[in-house]
C-alpha positions in Angstrom: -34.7 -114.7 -50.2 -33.6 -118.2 -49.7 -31.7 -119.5 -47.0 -29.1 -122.7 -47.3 -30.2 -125.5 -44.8 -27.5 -126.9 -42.5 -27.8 -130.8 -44.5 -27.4 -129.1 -47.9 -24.2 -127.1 -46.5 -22.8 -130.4 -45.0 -24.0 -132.8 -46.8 -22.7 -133.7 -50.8 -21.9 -131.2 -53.6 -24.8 -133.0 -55.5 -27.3 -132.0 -52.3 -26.3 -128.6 -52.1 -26.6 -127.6 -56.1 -29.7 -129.9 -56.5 -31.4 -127.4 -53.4 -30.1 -124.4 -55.3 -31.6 -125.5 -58.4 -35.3 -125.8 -56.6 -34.7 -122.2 -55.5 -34.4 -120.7 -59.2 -37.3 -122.9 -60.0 -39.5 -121.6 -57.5 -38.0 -118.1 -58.3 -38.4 -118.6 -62.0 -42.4 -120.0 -61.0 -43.2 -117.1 -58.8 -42.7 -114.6 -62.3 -43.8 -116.8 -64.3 -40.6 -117.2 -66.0 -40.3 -120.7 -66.7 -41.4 -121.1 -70.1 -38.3 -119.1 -70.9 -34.5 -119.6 -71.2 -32.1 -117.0 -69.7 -29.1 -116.3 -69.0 -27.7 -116.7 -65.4 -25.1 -115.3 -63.5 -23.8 -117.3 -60.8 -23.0 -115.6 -57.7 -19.8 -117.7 -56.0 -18.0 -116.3 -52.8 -15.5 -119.2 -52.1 -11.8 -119.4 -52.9 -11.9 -120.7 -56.8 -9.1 -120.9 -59.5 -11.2 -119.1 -62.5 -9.9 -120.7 -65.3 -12.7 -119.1 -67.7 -16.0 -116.8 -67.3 -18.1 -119.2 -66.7 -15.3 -121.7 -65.1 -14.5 -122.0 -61.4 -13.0 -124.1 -59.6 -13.2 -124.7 -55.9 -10.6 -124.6 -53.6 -12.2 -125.2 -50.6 -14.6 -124.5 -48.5 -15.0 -122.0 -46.2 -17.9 -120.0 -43.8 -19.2 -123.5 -42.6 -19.8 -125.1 -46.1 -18.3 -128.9 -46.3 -20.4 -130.3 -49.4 -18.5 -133.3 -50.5 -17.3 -133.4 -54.1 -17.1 -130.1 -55.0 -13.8 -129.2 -54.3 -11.4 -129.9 -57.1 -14.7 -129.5 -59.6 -15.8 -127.1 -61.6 -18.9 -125.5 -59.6 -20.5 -124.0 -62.5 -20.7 -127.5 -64.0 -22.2 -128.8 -60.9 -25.1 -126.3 -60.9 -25.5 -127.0 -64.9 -25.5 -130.9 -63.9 -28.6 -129.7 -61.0 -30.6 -128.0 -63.6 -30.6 -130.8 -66.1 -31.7 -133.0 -63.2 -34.8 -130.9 -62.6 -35.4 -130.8 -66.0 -38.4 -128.3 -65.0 -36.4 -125.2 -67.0 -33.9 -124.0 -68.9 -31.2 -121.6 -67.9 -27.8 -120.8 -69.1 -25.0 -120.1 -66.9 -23.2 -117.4 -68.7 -21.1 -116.0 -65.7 -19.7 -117.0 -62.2 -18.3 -114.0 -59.9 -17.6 -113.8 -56.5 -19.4 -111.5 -54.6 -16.9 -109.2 -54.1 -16.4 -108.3 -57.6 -20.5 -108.3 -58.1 -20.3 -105.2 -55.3 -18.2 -103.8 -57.5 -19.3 -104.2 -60.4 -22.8 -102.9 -59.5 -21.4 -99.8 -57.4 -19.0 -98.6 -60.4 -22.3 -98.4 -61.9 -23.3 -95.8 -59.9 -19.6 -94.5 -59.4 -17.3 -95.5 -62.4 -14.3 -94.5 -59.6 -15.3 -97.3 -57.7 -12.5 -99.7 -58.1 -12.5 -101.7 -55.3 -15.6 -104.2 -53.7 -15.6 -105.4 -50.1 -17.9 -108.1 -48.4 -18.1 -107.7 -44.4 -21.1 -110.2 -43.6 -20.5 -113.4 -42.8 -17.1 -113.9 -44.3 -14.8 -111.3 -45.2 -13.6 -111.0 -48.5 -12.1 -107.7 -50.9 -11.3 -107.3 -54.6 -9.8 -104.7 -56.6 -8.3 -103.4 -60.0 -5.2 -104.3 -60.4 -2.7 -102.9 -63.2 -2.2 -105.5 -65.9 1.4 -105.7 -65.7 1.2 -106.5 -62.2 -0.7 -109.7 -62.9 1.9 -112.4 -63.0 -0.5 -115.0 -63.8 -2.1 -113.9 -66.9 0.4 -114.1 -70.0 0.0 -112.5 -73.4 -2.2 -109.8 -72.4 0.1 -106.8 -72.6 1.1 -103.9 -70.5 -1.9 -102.1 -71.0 -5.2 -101.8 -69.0 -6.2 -103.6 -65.7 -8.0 -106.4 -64.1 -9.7 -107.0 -61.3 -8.2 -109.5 -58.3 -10.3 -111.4 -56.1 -8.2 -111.5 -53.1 -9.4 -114.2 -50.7 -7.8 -112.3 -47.6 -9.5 -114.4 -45.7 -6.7 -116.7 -46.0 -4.3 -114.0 -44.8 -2.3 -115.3 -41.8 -2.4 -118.9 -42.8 1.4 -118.9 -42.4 1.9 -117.4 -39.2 1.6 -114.0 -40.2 -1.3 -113.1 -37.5 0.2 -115.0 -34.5 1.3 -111.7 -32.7 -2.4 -110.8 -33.0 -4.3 -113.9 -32.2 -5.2 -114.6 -28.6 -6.5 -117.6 -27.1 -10.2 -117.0 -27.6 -9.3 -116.7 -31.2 -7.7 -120.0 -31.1 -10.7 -121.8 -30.0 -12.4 -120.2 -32.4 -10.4 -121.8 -35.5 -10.1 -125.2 -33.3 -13.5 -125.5 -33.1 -14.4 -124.6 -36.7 -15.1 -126.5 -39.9 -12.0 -126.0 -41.3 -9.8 -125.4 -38.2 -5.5 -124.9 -39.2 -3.2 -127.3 -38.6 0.6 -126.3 -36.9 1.3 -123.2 -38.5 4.9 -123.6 -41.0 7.4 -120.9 -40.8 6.3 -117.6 -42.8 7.8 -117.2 -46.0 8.6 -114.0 -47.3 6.9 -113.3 -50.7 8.9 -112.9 -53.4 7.1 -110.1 -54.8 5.8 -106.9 -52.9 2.1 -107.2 -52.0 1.6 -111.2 -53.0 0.7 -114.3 -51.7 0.2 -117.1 -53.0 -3.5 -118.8 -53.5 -5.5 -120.1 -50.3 -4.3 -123.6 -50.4 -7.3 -126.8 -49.6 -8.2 -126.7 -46.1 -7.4 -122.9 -45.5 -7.9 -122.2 -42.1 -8.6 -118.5 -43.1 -7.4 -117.2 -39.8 -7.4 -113.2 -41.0 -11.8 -113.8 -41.6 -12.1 -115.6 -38.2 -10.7 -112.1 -36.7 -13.2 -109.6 -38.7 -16.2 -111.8 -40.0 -19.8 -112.3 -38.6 -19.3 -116.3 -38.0 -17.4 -116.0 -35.2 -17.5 -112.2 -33.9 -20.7 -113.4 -31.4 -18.7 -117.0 -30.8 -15.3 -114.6 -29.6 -17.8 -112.9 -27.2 -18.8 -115.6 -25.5 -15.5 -117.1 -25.2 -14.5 -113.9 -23.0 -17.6 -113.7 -20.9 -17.2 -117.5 -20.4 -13.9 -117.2 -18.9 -14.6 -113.6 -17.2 -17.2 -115.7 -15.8 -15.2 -118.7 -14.6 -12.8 -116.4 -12.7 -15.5 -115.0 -10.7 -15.0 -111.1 -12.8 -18.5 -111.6 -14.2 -22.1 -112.9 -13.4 -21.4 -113.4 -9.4 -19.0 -116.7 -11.0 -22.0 -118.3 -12.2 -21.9 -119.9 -15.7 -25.7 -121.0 -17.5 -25.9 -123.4 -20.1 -26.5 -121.2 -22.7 -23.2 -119.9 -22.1 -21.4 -122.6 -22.0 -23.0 -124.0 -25.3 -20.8 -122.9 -28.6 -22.7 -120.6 -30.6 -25.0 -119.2 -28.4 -23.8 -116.2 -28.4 -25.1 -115.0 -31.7 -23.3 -112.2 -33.7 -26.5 -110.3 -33.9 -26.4 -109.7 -30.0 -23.1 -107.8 -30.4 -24.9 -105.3 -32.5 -27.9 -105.4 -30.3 -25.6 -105.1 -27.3 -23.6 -101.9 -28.7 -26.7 -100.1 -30.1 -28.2 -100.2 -26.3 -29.7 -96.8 -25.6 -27.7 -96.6 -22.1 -30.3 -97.8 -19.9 -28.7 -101.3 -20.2 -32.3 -102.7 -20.9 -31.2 -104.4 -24.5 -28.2 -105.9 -22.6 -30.6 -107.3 -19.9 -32.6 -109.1 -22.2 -30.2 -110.6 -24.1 -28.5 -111.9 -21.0 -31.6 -113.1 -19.5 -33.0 -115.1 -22.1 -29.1 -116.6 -22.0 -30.0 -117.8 -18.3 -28.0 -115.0 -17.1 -29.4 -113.0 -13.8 -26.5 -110.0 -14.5 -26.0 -106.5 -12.1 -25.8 -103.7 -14.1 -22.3 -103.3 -13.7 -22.1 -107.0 -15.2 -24.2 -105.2 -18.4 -21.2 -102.2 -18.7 -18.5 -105.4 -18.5 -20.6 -107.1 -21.8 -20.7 -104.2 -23.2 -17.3 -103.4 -23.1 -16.4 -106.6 -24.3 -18.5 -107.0 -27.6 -16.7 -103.5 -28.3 -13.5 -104.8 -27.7 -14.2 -107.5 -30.2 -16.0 -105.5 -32.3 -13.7 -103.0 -32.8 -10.5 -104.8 -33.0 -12.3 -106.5 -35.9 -12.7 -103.1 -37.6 -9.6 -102.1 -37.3 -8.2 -105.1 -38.7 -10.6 -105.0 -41.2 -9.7 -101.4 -41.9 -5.5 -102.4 -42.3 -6.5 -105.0 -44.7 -8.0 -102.1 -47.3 -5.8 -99.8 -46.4 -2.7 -101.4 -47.6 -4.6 -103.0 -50.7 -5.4 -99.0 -51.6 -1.8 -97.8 -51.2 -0.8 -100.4 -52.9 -3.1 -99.2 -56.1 -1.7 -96.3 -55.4 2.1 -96.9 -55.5 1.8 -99.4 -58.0 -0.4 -96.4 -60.8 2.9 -94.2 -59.6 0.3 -91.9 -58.2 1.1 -88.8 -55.2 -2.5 -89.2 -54.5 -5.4 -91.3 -55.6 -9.1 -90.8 -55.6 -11.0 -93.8 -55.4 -14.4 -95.7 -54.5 -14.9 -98.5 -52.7 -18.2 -100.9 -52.6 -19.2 -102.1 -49.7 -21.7 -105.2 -48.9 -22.8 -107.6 -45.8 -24.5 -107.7 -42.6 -22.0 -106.6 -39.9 -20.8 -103.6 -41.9 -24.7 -102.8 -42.5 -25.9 -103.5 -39.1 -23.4 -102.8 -36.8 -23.9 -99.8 -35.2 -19.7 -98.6 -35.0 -18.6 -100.5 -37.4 -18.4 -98.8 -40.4 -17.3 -95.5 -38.8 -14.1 -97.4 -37.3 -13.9 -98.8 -40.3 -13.5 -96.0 -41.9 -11.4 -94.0 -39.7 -9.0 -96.9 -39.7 -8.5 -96.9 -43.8 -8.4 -93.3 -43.6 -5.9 -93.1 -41.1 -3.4 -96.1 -42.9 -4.1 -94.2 -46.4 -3.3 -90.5 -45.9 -2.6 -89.6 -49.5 -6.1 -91.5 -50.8 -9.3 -89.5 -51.2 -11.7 -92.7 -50.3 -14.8 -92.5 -50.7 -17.2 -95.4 -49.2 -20.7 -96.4 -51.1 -23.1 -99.4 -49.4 -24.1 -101.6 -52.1 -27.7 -102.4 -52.2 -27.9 -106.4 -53.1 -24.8 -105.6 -54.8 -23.9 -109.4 -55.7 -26.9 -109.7 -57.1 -27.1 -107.1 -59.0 -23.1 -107.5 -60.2 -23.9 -111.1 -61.2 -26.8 -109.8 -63.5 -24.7 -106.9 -64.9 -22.0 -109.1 -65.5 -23.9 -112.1 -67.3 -25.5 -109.1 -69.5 -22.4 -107.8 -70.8 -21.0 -111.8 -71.3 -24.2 -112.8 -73.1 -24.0 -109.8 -75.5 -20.5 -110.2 -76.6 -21.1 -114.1 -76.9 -23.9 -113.0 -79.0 
């Protein structure tokens, strides 16, 4: 497991890729592997215009990544262009998917009704099969069969549509973020039922600020820090640590929830946050990481819910039986997260029989599936 340094994620596209390059070397050195040429599959999960299977290009950014010179570029190309640099091994990008659709991929191979991959981890992200003749973008191709759509939901809301929802710790949030939106234009009503167009360069993504793991911890402490301010929380008194953006790590509202009711969990975390709390000041954290944390299920539920009924309506089906592949840390670890999850899609998409498997390094897995079944019919 390799983990993407703050410089390379900020700094230029030929940074970033020439860091992920040293990775698969050291990878390919640890099993002794370099003497040989393989094929790779190149797990991408950013908004990109896939032009070919091994073609993508970026959007933009999103989840805190700014790498100059990428966007507008082929990515694939630039991670080709960091290999040759190296020059220490040989490797051939056969594939680039986005994790989402590597979920899937790798969980239909344990349930071929699984039809439908989800990413709740530190971005928020679904794809799904999609009936052919419902794909306005792809000409030539017939009525017949189906294809898989990355969604980006992320960018869901980036017209206005989420406004009613937002509240003014979410707004903070987005002003404060890499890729904060701008005054929001009037919502347009899609033209066809279900669409949207494409995440558009500097996407705000306002619909993953509400759900994902980047900001869940960031919302908390934007409510304690103003429950605090108006003397509701902490005696009135404010440390530091709170005030400090990012302090409040997403992994304490999963800490915070799972306490086992004798508020010690919730002490600790507060304390280490120069925080001297009562114990009724541990019920009020409590209560607001589940606030949070649940309104980001729910959410999170609507969003699948309506993609499902959608497959539904558009197969001309009473009912429909389907899978869905599930990956990422806050889904994983959250104590109540998955079970409101759940219930929400369940309760939005009465006439679908769901069924919900947890992908196991899915996007891993559904990149290597992937490049095996694109090397083989390139061979």
């Amino acid at each position: 497991m390799y983990s993407i340094p703050e410089d390379a994620m900020t700094g230029t596209a030929e940074m970033l890729f020439d860091f992920i390059a040293e990775c698969i070397s050291d990878f390919l050195a640890s099993q002794d592997l370099k003497h040989k040429k393989l094929p790779l599959g190149f797990t991408f999960s950013f908004p990109v215009r896939h032009e070919d299977i091994d073609k993508g290009i970026l959007l933009n950014w999103t989840k805190g990544f700014t790498a100059s010179g990428a966007e507008g570029n082929n990515v694939v190309d630039l991670l080709r262009d960091a290999i040759k640099r190296r020059g220490d091994f040989e490797m051939d990008v056969v594939a680039m998917v986005n994790d989402t659709v590597a979920t899937m991929v790798s969980c239909h191979y344990e349930d071929h009704r699984c039809e439908v991959g989800m990413i709740v981890g530190t971005g928020c992200n679904a794809c799904y099969m999609e009936e052919m003749s419902r794909v306005e973008l792809v000409e030539g191709e017939g009525e017949g069969g189906r294809m898989c759509v990355n969604t980006e939901w992320g960018a869901f809301g980036d017209s206005g549509e989420l406004e009613d929802f937002r509240l003014e710790y979410d707004r903070k949030v987005d002003e404060a973020s890499l890729n904060p939106g701008q005054q929001l234009p009037k919502p347009v009503k899609p033209t066809v039922p279900h669409c949207r167009p494409n995440p558009t360069p500097c996407s705000p993504h306002r619909y993953e600020k509400l759900i994902s793991g980047k900001y869940l911890g960031e919302q908390v402490r934007l409510v304690l820090l103003k429950l605090a301010n108006e003397k509701l929380l902490f005696g009135g008194e404010v440390s530091e640590q709170l005030q400090t953006r990012g302090s409040f790590d997403t992994c304490f509202v999963s800490q915070i929830e799972g306490d086992s009711g004798d508020r010690k969990q919730i002490y600790n975390i507060l304390w280490k946050l120069g925080l001297r709390p009562s114990a009724l000041d541990c019920d009020i954290v409590r209560l607001a990481c589940e606030g949070v944390s649940t309104r980001a299920a729910r959410l999170c539920g609507a969003g699948l819910a309506a993609i499902i009924d959608c497959m539904r309506e558009h197969r001309g089906q009473g009912e429909l039986e389907i899978t869905v592949g599930v990956d990422g840390s806050v889904y994983k670890l959250h104590p109540c997260f998955k079970d409101k999850f759940h219930k929400t899609v369940r309760d939005l998409a009465p006439r679908c029989d769901i069924t919900f498997i947890q992908s196991e390094e899915g996007s891993g897995r559904g990149a290597a599936l992937i490049s095996a079944v694109a090397s083989k019919m390139a061979s």
